[in-house]
C-alpha positions in Angstrom: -10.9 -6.2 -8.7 -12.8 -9.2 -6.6 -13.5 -8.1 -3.4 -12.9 -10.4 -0.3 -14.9 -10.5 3.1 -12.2 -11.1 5.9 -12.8 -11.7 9.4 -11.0 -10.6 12.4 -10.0 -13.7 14.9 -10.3 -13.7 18.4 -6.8 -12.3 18.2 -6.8 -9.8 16.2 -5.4 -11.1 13.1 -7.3 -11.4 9.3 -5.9 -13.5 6.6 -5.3 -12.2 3.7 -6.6 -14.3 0.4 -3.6 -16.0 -1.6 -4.6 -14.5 -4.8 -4.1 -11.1 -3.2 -1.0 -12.1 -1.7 0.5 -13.6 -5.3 -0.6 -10.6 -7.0 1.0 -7.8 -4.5 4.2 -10.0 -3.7 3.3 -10.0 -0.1 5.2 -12.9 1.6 5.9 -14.1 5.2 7.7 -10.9 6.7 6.2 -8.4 4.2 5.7 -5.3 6.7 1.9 -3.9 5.9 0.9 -0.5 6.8 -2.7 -0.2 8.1 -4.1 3.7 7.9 -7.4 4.6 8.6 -9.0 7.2 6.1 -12.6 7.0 8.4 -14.7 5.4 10.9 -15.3 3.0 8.3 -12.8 2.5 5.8 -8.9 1.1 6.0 -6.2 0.8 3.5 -3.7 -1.6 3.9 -0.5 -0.6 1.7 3.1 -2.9 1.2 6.0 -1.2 3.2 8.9 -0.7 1.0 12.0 -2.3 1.6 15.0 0.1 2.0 16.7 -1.9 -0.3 14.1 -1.6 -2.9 14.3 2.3 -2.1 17.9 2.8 -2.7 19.0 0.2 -5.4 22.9 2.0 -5.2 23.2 4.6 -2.4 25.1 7.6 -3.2 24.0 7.4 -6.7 22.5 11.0 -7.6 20.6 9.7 -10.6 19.0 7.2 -8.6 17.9 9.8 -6.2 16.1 12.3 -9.0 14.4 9.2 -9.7 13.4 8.3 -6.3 12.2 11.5 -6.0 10.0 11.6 -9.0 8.5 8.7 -7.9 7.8 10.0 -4.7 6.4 12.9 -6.1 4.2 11.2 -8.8 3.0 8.6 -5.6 2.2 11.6 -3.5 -0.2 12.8 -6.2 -1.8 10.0 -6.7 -2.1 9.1 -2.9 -3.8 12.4 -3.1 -6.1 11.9 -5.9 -7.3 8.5 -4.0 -7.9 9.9 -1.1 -10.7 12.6 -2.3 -12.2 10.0 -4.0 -12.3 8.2 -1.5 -13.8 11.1 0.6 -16.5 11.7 -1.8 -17.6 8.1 -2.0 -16.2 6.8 -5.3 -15.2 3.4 -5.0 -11.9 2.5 -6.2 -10.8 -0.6 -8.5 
């Protein structure tokens, strides 16, 4: 992946590039979650909508899935992080 060079404004606020933004879906009113991992290093990750969450609430199939999916994103959350910890750059 193309890397950008962003710069912070005088208020605070970087732009993100528009091929980033097409590519992630990440439109006017997309919440963004910025987590530091080091002195150095920040990911940015896409909130999830609740709706996107829970497609049909109540539905117990649905939440088996969710849950899988929560469990397969923890792992790889994980796995990203001690790479990231040991210096391996990411694509």
């Amino acid at each position: 992946m193309q890397e950008h060079r962003l710069r912070v404004s005088t208020k605070g606020q970087v732009v993100i590039p528009e091929d980033i933004r097409k590519k992630y879906g990440i439109t006017p009113g997309t919440e963004l979650m910025l987590r530091p991992l080091d002195e150095n290093r920040l990911v940015i990750e896409k909130v999830p909508k609740l709706s996107e969450l829970f497609g049909v609430l109540g539905n117990v199939k649905t939440a088996e899935v969710l849950s899988k999916q929560r469990e397969d994103e923890l792992k790889i959350e994980h796995e990203r992080n001690t790479e990231l910890r040991k210096g391996i750059k990411i694509q």
